[in-house]
N, C-alpha and C positions, 0 to 999 in steps of 0.2 A: 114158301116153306113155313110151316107152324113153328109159332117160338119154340113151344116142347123140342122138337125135332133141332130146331136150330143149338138150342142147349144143349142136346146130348151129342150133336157133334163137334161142337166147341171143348165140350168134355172128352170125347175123343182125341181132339186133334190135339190134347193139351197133354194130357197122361199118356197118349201110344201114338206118336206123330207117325209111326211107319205103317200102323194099320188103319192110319186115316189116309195117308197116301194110298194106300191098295186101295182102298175103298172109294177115294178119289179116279183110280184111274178104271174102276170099275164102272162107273157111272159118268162115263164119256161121252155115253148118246143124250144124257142130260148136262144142255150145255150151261145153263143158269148157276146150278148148283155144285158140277163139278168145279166149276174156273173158282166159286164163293170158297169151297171147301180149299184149295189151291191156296188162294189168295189167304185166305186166315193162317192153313199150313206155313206157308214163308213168314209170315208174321212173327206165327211163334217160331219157328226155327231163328228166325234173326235176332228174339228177345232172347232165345240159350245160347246166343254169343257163338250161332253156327252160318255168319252170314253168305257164306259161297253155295249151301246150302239154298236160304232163302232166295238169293237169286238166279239161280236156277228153276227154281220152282216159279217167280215171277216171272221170270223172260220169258216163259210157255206160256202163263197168264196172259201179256201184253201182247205174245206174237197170234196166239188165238184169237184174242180181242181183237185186233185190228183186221184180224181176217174175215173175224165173224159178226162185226159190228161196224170196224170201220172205223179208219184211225182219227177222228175228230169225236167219235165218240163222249161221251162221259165216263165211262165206264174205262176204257181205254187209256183215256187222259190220267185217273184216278190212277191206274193199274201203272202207266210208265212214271208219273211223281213219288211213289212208292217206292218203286224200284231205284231210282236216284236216291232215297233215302239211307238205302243198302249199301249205294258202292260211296267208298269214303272220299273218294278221287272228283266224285260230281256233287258236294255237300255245298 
């Protein structure tokens, strides 16, 4: 994805996080970008203090990941140490 592009959907997902979710789940058959756009959504969901929010949105991150890449992954590994950062019980 081009920075431009990358920027304006950071801008998105920061100012209207629910129409970056639709837009996320619109773009399912792109799997690269969909799970990036996901993965930043939780982010910021977790930075406005909405964490059951964020991990929700991660758990489908990680359980995709490991489906579609494979749980030794990188990608995967990054996606469940993340997700540990969310819940206060595994800190």
């Amino acid at each position: 994805m081009r920075p431009q592009r990358q920027g304006l959907l950071l801008q998105l997902i920061v100012c209207r996080p629910d129409a970056a979710g639709e837009l996320c789940r619109s773009w399912t058959n792109s799997y690269p970008t969909a799970r990036r756009i996901s993965q930043l959504l939780s982010r910021t969901r977790a930075a406005l203090g909405r964490p059951d929010e964020a991990i929700g949105l991660m758990t489908d991150v990680v359980a995709r990941r490991e489906r579609g890449l494979g749980p030794e992954h990188p990608f995967t590994v990054a996606g469940r140490r993340l997700l540990d950062t969310y819940r206060p019980d595994r800190r």
